[in-house]
C-alpha positions in Angstrom: -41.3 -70.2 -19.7 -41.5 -71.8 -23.1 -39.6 -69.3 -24.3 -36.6 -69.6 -22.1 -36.8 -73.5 -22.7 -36.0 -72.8 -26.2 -33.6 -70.4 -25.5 -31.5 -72.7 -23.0 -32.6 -75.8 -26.0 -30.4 -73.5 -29.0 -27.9 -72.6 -26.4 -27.1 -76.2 -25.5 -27.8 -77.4 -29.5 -24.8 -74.3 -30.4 -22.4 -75.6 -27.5 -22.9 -79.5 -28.3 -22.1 -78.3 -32.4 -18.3 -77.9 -31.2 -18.6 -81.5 -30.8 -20.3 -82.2 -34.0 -19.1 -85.4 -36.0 -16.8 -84.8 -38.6 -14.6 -86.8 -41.1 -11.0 -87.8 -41.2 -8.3 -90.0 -42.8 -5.9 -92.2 -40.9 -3.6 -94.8 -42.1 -3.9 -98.2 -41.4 -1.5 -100.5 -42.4 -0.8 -99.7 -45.9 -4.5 -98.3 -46.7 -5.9 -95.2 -45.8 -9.2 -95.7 -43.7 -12.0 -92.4 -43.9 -13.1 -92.2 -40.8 -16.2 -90.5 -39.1 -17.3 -89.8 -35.4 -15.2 -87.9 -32.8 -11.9 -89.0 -32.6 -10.6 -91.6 -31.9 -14.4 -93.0 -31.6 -14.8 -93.8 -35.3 -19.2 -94.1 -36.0 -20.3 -95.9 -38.9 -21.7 -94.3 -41.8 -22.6 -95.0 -45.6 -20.1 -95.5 -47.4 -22.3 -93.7 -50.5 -21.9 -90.4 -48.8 -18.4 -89.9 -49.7 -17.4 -88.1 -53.1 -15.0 -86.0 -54.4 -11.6 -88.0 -53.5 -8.2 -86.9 -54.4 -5.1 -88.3 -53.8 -1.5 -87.0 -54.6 1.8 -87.8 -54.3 4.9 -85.7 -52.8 5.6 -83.8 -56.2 1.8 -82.9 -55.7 0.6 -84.9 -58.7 -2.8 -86.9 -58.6 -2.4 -90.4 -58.2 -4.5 -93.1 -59.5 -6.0 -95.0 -55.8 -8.3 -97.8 -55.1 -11.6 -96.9 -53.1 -12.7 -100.1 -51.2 -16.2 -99.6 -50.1 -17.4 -101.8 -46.8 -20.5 -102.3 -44.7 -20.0 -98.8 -43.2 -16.6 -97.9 -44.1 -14.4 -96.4 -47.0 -10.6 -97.6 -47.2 -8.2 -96.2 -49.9 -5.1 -97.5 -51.1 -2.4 -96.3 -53.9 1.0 -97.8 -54.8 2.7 -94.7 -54.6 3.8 -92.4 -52.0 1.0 -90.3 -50.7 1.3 -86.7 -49.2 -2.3 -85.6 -49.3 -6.1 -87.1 -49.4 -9.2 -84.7 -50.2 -12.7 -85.8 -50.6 -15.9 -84.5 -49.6 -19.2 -85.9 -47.9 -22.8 -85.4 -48.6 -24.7 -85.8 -44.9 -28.0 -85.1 -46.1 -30.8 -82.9 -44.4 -30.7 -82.5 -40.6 -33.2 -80.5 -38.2 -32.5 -79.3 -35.0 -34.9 -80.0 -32.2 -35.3 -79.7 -28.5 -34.9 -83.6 -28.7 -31.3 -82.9 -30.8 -30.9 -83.4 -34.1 -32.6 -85.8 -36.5 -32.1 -86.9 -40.3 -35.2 -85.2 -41.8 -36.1 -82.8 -44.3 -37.8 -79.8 -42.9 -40.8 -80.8 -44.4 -40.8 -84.4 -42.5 -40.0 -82.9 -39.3 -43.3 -80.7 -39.7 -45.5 -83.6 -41.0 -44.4 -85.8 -38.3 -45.1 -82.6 -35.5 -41.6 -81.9 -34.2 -41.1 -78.5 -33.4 -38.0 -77.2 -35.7 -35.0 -74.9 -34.2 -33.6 -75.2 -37.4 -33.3 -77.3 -40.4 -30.1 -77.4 -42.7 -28.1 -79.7 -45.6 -25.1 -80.4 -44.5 -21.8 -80.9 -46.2 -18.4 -82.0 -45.4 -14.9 -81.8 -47.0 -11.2 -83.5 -45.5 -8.0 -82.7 -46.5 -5.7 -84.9 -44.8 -1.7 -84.7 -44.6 0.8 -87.3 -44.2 3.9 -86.1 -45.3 4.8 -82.3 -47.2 4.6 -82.2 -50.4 4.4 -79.6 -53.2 0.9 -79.0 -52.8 0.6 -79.0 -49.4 0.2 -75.2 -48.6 -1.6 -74.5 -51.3 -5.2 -74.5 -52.5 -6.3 -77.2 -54.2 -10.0 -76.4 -55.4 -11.8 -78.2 -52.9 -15.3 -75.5 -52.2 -14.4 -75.2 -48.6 -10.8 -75.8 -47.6 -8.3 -75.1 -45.0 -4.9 -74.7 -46.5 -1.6 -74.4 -43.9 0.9 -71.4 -45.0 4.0 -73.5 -44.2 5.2 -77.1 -44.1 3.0 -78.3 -40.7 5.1 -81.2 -40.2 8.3 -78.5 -39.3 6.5 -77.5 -35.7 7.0 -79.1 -32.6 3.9 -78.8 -29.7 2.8 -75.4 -29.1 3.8 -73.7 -31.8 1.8 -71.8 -33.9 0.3 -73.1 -37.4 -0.8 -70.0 -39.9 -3.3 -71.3 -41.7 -6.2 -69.8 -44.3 -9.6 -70.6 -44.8 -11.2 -70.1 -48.3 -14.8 -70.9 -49.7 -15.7 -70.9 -53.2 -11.6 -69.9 -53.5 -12.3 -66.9 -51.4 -10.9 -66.0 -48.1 -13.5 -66.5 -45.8 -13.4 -63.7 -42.8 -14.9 -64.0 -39.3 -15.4 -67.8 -39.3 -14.2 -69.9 -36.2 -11.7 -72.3 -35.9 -11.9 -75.6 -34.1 -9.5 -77.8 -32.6 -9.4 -81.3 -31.6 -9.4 -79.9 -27.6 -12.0 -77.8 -28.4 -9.9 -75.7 -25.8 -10.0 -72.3 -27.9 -11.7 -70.3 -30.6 -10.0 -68.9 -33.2 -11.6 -66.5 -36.0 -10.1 -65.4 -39.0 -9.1 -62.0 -40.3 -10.6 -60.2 -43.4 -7.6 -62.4 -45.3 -9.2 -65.4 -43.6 -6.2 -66.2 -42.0 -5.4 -67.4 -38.6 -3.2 -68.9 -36.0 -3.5 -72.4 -34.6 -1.4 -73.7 -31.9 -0.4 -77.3 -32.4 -0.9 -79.9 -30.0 1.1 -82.7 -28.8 -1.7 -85.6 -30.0 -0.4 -88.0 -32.5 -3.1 -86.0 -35.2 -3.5 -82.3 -35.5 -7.2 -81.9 -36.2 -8.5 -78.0 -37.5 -12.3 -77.8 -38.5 -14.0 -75.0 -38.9 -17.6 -74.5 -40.2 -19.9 -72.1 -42.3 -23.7 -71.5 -43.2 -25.4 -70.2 -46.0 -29.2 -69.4 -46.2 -30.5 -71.8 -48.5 -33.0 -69.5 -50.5 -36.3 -71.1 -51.9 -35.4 -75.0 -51.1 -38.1 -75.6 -48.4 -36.3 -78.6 -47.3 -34.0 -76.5 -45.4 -33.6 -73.0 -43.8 -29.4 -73.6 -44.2 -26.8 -74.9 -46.5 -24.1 -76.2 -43.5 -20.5 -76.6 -44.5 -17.9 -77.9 -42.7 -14.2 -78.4 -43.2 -11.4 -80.3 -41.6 -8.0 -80.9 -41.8 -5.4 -83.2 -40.7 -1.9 -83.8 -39.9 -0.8 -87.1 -39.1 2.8 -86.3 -36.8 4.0 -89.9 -37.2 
């Protein structure tokens, strides 16, 4: 009986990840706001987390930007135009238990008597879209990026995005894609390319997530990466 009740536990724990919180960038007003929760429910979070950020113009040059760092919030602001904002997040250590998750190292959990499912370090990275621009279907270096194949902001609701998935600047086969609706799964071929079928919501949201075992670190069993992209329609 135990058994099965950790069973049905990493069933549920699996089906809740699709749900997961996960970053994004929206603009408010004439800054750019990094957001984090499941949208439009924005969560706070520390601001210290985010790294990594990028921001470029049409012509798909980088941009000098202002990062504006508040109680539990990140805003960014430029003076010119921008097309495109990357930047990644550190999330720390998380384990997996039949209570749900908790920010501990796997050691902590076992100190403190939890029973582990699993115990990971998590990892995010954003790229968010607001206009086309030269390096907008293209790769941009980021370890774990979704990059569309053409201009996004051409489609109208229900057509289909190509998009492909790299890690490490590799294609990255087999791995599933999420949308804001949650409504399908989507895995990508041995190119790492897929299909996404855009949706009428203001933002076009397209996450998709990968693990790696995380060799002799006994803080974690898993290295957890996640990647999201956005288009904002306008």
């Amino acid at each position: 009986m135990k058994k099965l009740i950790l069973v049905l536990v990493v069933i549920l724990l699996f089906t809740q990840s699709a749900l997961a919180h996960h970053l994004w960038i929206e603009k408010e007003g004439d800054r750019f706001r990094v957001a984090w929760g499941h949208p439009p429910k924005i969560d706070p979070y520390d601001p210290a987390k985010v790294k990594e950020i990028k921001v470029f113009d049409i012509k798909g040059k980088e941009i000098p930007f202002k990062k504006t760092d508040e109680k539990d919030k990140v805003y960014l602001s430029s003076k010119g135009d921008i097309s495109m904002i990357t930047l990644s997040f550190e999330g720390g250590y998380l384990v997996s238990t039949p209570d749900g998750k908790k920010k501990l190292t796997k050691r902590e959990a076992e100190k403190a008597g939890l029973q582990v499912i699993d115990s990971f370090y998590s990892s995010q990275f954003v790229k968010s879209l607001f206009a086309n621009g030269d390096v907008s279907t293209k790769p941009v270096g980021m370890k774990f990026e979704i990059i569309p194949l053409i201009n996004p902001f051409t489609l109208r609701t229900e057509e289909f995005l190509p998009i492909k998935v790299l890690f490490e600047g590799k294609p990255l086969e087999g791995v599933i894609i999420e949308t804001a609706t949650h409504k399908e799964t989507i895995k990508t071929d041995k190119d790492g390319i897929a299909k996404v079928q855009v949706t009428g919501q203001k933002m076009q949201v397209i996450l998709a997530k990968y693990r790696i075992p995380a060799g002799d670190n006994p803080d974690a069993d898993y290295l957890s990466y996640t990647t999201v992209l956005t288009m904002d329609k306008k």
